[in-house]
C-alpha positions in Angstrom: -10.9 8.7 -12.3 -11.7 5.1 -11.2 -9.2 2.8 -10.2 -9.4 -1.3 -10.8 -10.2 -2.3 -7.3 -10.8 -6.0 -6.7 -14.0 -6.8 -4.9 -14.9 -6.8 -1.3 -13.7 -10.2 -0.2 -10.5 -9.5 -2.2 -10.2 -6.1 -0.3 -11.1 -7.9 2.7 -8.2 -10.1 2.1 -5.4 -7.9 1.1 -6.5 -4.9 4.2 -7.4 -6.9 7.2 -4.9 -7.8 9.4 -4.9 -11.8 10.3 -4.7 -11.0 13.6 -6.6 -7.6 15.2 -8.0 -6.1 18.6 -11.8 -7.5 18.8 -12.8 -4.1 18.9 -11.3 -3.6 15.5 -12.9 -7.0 14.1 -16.3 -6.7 15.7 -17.0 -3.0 15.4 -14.6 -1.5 12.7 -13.8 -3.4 10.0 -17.5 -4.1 8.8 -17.5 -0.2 8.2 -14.0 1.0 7.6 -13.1 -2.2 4.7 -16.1 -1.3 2.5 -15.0 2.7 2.6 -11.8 1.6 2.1 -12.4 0.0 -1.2 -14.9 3.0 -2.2 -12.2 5.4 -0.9 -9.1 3.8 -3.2 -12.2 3.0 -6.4 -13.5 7.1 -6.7 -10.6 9.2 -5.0 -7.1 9.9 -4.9 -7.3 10.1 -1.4 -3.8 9.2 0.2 -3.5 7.5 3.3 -1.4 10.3 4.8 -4.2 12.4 4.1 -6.6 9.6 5.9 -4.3 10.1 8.9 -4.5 13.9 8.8 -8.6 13.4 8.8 -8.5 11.2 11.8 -6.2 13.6 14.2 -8.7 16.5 13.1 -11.5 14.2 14.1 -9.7 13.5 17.6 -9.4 17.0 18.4 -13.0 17.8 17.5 -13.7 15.2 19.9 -11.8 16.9 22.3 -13.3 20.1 22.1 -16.7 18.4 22.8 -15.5 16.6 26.0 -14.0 19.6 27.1 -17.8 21.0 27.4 -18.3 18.1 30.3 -21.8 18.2 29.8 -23.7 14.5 29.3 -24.9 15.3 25.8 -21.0 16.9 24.5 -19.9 13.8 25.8 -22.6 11.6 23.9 -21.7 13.9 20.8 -17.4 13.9 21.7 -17.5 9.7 22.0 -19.6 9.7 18.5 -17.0 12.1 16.9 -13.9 9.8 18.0 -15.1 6.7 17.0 -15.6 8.0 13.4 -11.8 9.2 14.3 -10.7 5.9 15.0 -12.2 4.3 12.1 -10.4 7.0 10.4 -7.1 5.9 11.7 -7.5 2.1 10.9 -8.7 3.2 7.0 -5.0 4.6 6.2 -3.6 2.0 7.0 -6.0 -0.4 5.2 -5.8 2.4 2.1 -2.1 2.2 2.4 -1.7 -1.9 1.7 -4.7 -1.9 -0.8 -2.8 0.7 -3.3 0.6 0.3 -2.2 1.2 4.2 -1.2 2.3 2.8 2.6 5.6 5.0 3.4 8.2 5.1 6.2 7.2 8.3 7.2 3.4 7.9 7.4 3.3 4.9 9.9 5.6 7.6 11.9 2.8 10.0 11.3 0.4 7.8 12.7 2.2 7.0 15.2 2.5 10.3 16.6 -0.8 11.5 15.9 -2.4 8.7 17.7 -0.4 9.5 20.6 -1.5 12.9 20.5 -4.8 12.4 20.2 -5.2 10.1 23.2 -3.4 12.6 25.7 -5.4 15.5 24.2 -8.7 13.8 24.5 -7.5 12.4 28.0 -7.0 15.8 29.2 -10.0 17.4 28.2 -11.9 14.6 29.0 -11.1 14.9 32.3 -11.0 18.5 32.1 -14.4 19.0 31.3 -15.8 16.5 34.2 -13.5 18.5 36.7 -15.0 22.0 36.0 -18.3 20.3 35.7 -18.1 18.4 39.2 -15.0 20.4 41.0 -13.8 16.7 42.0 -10.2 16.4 41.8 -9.9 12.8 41.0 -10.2 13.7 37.4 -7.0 15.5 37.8 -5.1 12.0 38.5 -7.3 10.1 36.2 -5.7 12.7 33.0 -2.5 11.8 34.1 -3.0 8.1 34.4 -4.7 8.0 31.1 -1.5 9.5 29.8 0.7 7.1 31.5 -1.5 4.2 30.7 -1.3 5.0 27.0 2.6 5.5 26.7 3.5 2.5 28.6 1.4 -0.2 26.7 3.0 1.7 23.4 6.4 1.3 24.9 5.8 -2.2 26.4 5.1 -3.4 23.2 7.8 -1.8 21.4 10.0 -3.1 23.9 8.8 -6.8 24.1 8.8 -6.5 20.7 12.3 -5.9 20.3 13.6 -8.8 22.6 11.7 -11.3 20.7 12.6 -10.0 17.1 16.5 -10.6 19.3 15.9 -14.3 20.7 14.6 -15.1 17.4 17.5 -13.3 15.3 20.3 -15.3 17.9 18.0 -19.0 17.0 18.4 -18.5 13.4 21.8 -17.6 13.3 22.9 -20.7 15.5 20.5 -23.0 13.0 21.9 -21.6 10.0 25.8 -22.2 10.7 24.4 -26.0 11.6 22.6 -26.4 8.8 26.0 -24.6 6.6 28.0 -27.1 8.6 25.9 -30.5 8.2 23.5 -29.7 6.2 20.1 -29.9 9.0 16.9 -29.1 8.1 15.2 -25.9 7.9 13.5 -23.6 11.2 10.4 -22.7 12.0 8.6 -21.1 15.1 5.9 -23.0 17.1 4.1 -19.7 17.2 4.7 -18.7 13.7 3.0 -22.0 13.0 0.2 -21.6 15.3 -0.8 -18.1 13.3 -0.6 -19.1 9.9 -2.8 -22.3 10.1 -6.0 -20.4 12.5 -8.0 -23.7 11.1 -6.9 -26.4 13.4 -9.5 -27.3 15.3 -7.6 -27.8 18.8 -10.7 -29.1 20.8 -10.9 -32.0 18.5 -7.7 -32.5 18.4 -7.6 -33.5 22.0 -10.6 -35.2 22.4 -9.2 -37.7 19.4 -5.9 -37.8 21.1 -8.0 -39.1 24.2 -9.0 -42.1 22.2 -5.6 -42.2 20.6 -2.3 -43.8 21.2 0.2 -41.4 20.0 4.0 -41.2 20.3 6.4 -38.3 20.7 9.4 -37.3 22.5 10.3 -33.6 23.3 14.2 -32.6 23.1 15.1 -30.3 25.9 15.0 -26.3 25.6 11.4 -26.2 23.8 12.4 -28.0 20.4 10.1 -30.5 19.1 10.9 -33.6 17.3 8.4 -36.5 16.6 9.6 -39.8 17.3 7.8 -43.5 17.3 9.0 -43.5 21.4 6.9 -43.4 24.5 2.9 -42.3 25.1 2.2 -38.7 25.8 -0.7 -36.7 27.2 -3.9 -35.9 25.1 -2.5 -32.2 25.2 0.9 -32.9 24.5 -1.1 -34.4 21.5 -3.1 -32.2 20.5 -0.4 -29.6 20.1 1.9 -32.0 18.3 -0.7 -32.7 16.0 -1.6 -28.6 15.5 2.1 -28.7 14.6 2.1 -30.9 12.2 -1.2 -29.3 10.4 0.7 -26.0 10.7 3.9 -27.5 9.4 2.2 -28.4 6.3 0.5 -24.9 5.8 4.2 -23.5 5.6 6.1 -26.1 4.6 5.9 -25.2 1.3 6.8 -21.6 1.8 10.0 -22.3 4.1 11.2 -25.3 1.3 10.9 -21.9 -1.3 13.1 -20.1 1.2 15.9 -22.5 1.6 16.3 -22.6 -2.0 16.5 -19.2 -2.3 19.3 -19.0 0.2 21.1 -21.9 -0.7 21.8 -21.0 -4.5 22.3 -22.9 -7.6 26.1 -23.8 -6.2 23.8 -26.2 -3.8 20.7 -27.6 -5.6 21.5 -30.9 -4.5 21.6 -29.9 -0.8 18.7 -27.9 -1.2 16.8 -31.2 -2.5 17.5 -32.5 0.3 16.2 -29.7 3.1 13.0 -30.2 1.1 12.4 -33.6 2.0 13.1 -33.1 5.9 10.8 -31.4 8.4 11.3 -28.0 9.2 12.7 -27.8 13.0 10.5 -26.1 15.3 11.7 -24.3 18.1 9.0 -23.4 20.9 9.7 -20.2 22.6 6.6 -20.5 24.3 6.3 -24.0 25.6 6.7 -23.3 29.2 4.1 -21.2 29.1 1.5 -23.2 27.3 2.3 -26.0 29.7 1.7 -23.9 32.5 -1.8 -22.5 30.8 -2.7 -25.4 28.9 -6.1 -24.0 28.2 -4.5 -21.0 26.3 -3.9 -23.1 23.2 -7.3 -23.6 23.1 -8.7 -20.3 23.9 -5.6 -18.9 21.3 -6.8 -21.1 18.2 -10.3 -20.0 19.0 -9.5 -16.1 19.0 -7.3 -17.0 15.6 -10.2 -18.5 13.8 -12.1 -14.8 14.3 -9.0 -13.1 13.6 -9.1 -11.8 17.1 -5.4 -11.6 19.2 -5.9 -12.9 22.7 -4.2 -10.1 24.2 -8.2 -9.1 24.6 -7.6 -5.7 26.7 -4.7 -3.7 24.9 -4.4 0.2 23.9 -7.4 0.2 21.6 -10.3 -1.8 24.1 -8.5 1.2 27.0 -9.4 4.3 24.3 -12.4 2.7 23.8 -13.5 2.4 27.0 -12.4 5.8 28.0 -14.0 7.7 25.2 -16.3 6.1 24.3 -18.0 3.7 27.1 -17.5 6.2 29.9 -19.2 9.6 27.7 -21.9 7.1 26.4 -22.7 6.3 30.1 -21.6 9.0 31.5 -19.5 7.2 34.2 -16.3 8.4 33.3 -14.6 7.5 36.2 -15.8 4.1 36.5 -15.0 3.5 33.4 -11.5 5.0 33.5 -10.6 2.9 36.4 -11.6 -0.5 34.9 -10.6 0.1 31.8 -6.9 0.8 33.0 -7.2 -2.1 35.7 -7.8 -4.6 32.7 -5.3 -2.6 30.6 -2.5 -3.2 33.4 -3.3 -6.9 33.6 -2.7 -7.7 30.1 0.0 -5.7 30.0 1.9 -8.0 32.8 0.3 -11.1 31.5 2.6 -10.0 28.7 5.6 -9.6 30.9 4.7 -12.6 32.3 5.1 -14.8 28.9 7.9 -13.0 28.5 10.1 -13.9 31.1 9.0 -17.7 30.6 10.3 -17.2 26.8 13.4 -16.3 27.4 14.0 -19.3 29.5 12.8 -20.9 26.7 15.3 -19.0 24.4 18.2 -19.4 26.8 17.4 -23.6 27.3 16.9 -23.7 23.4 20.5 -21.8 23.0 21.9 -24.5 25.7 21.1 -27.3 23.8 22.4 -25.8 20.7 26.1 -25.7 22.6 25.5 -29.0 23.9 24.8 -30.7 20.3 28.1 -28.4 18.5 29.9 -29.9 21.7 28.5 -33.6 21.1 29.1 -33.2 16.9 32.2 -31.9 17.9 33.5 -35.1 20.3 
């Protein structure tokens, strides 16, 4: 029984994540959006069932590296590519029919896992009965590792930034409950959701432009007809204020949501004031000013700058290394680049919570002044 699917680009729309690993965008979604629309148009399919397809593909993989010959290899790096296209179609299968559950993004979870320290292990393996060099021993065991930390990492990192940004909205809405301020936004919220800004021309106008602006302390950004600023200090006011638009709309919704008809007349006015943006990020964009550039470039191709993350390592692993049969070469540089990121990561981190505890400073300091 068909189902009313919309078209391609609607599918392409509703499945593809804004942001993805170029890996994904380059080399998977061309194949895995059109199947997905085929899948959810002429099956019943379920994307549970997608998931259960694309472990059985991983160990089928497996059991082809585990032969360590070059032409097992060849066929094992075919086989879990077609897994991994696998795994990105439930999810894609998931948000095009609504069937997405709790449980199944556990599933995946878990079964990606799996996969990865099974094929690691055979992989290696294979190459160790087929070459009796013991290296491969340590390279299984650091594939393993590799894999688990970025996964935890993330989750991690995750969580402290879902908390600095959880503490910032609470402080914001008991000011804006007490005197009635303007709504919040995030700088990098902003920065996602309008990919268009061209940032290269905004700083070569700002270079032929006098602009004014004045930054309040602990990464919040105000505009203010005050003193000259740089050409990049510019540039990324002005990317502010084309993201602001994009979402200004959609934050003015919010506020009148939350503020009920018991305040319509204070929710008139949050519509009329600019959304507050606090910058959680700013140290580190000053420090790399070329990121914003390089970031708003990636965001136009839907690609995520973090450029070497768990999916380019399994790719390079399995697939790169078989196809060339330089496993070990490949191992090694794919975890080297892996392990960068990964403290680049840290890295922005630690310089955001600065940030978050400078913003939080300067919220004490204006309850103490209002206070006075």
């Amino acid at each position: 029984m068909r189902r009313d699917i919309p078209p391609l680009a609607e599918v392409r729309r509703i499945t593809e994540k804004k942001r993805d690993a170029w890996w994904t965008v380059l080399l998977v979604d061309p194949v895995a959006t059109p199947l997905v629309r085929l899948t959810a148009k002429y099956t019943r399919i379920t994307p549970n069932q997608i998931t259960w397809g694309a472990f059985l593909l991983g160990l089928v993989s497996a059991a082809f590296f585990a032969f360590g010959d070059w032409r097992w290899l060849i066929a094992g790096a075919f086989v879990y590519h077609l897994s991994f296209i696998l795994d990105c179609m439930d999810g894609k299968v998931a948000r095009l029919t609504g069937q997405g559950s709790v449980f199944g993004a556990w599933l995946d979870f878990v079964f990606d896992r799996i996969r990865v320290a099974v094929c690691g292990v055979a992989l290696m393996a294979g190459q160790y009965d087929r070459t009796g060099e013991t290296i491969y021993i340590w390279l299984a065991a650091a594939v393993v590792f590799l894999d688990t930390l970025r996964y935890i990492n993330g989750l991690e990192i995750f969580k402290i930034r879902h908390t600095m940004r959880k503490q910032i909205k609470a402080r914001v809405r008991a000011a804006r409950r007490a005197e009635n301020s303007a709504e919040l936004a995030f700088m990098e919220d902003l920065l996602r959701n309008n990919p268009e800004a061209d940032i290269e021309q905004d700083i070569r106008q700002a270079a032929t432009a006098t602009a004014t602006m004045t930054a309040t302390p602990a990464g919040v950004a105000e505009v203010t007809d005050l003193a000259p600023v740089t050409a990049a200090e510019t540039a990324q006011a002005q990317t502010q204020a084309h993201a602001q638009t994009h979402v200004q709309t959609h934050v003015q919704a919010e506020a009148e949501v939350e503020a009920g008809s018991e305040a319509e007349a204070g929710a008139e006015a949050q519509r009329k004031a600019p959304a507050r943006v606090i910058d959680l990020h700013q140290e580190f964009r000053h420090r790399f000013p070329v990121y914003l550039r390089a970031r708003s470039f990636f965001l136009r191709h839907r690609i995520r700058t973090h450029l070497v993350s768990g999916i380019e390592f399994q790719m390079g692993v399995f697939i790169l290394g078989p196809l060339f049969d330089s496993v070990i070469k490949a191992t090694i540089v794919s975890g080297a680049l892996l392990l960068v990121f990964e403290l680049a990561i840290i890295y922005k981190l630690l310089l955001s919570t600065r940030d978050f505890t400078r913003t939080i400073d300067s919220f004490e300091r204006e309850e103490v002044a209002t206070a006075a």
